[in-house]
C-alpha positions as CSV (number, residue, x, y, z in Angstrom):
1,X,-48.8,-26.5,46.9
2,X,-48.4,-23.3,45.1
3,X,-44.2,-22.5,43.5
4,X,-43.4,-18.7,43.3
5,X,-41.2,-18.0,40.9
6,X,-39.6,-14.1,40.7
7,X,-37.2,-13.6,37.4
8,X,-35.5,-10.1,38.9
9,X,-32.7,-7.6,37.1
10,X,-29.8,-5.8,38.9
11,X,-27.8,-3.0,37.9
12,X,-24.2,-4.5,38.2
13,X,-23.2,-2.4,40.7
14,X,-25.5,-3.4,42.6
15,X,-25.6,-6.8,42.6
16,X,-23.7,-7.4,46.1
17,X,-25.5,-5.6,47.5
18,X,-28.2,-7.8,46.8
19,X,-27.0,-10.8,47.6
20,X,-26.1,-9.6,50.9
21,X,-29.9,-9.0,51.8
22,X,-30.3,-12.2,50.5
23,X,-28.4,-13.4,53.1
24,X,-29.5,-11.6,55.5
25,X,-33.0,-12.8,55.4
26,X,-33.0,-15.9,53.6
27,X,-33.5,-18.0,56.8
28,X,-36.5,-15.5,58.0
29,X,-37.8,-16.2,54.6
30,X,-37.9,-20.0,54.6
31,X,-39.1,-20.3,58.3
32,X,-42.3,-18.2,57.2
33,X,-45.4,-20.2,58.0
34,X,-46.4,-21.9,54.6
35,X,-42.9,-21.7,53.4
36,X,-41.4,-24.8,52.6
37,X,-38.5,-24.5,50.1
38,X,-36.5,-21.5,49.0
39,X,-33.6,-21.0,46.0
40,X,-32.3,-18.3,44.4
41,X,-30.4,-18.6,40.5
42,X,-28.1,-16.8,38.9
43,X,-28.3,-16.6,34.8
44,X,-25.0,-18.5,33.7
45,X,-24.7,-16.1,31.2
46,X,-26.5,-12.8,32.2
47,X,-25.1,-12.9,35.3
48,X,-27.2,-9.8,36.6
49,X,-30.2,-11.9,36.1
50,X,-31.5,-13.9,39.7
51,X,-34.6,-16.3,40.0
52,X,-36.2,-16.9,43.8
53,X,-38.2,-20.1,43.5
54,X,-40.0,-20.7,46.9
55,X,-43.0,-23.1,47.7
56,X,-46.1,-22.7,49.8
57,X,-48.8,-24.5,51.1
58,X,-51.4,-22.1,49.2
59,X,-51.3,-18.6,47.8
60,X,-52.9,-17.4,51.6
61,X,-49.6,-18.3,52.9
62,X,-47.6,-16.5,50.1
63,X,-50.3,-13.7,50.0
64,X,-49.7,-13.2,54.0
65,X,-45.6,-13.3,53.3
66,X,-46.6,-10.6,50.9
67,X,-48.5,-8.7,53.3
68,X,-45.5,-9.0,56.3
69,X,-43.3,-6.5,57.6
70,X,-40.5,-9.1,56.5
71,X,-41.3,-8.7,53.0
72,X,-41.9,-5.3,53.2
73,X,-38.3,-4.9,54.7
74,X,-36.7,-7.1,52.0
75,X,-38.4,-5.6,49.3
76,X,-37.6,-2.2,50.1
77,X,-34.2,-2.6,49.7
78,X,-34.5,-4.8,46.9
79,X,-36.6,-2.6,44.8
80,X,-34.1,0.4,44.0
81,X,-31.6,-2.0,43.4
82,X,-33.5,-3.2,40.0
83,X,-32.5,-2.4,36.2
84,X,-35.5,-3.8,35.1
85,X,-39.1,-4.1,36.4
86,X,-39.1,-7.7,38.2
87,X,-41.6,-10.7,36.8
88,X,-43.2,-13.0,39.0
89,X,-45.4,-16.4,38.6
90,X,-47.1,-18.3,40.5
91,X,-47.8,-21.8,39.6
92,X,-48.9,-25.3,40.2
93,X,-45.9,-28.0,40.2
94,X,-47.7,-31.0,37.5
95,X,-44.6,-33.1,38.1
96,X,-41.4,-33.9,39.6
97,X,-38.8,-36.1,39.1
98,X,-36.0,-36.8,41.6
């Protein structure tokens, strides 16, 4: 299992109208083959600040997400909405504790 992690910036103006892509497309997101968790955070104290952690059954599956028309229409609105160029991880999950 691979766990994307995206650390992402928006202007504050803009925030809702993030959040209501989000919404929009959350679902499509999660039922993407090799998808099998998604979250998104918001910084309790820089509150334009969002984190999407998603997991996959291997980085082909997040690679073909990356490669989709679905991600290419969420990203495209996402992307002007940005104050700050968005980080992203992807990393192995040593443990977990319930």
């Amino acid at each position: 299992m691979l766990v994307r992690i995206v650390k992402m910036s928006f202007d504050a103006s803009k925030i809702e109208e993030f959040l209501a892509n989000f919404e929009t497309n959350k679902t499509k997101i999660r039922a993407f083959e090799g998808c099998n968790f998604l979250e998104l955070y918001r910084d309790k104290h820089n509150t334009n600040i969002f984190f999407t952690y998603s997991y996959w059954d291997s980085e082909d599956d997040l690679n073909n997400y990356r490669h989709s028309d679905l991600f290419k229409s969420v990203w495209s609105k996402t992307k002007p909405l940005f104050n700050a160029k968005p980080e992203a991880w992807s990393v192995n999950k040593l443990a977990s504790l319930d």
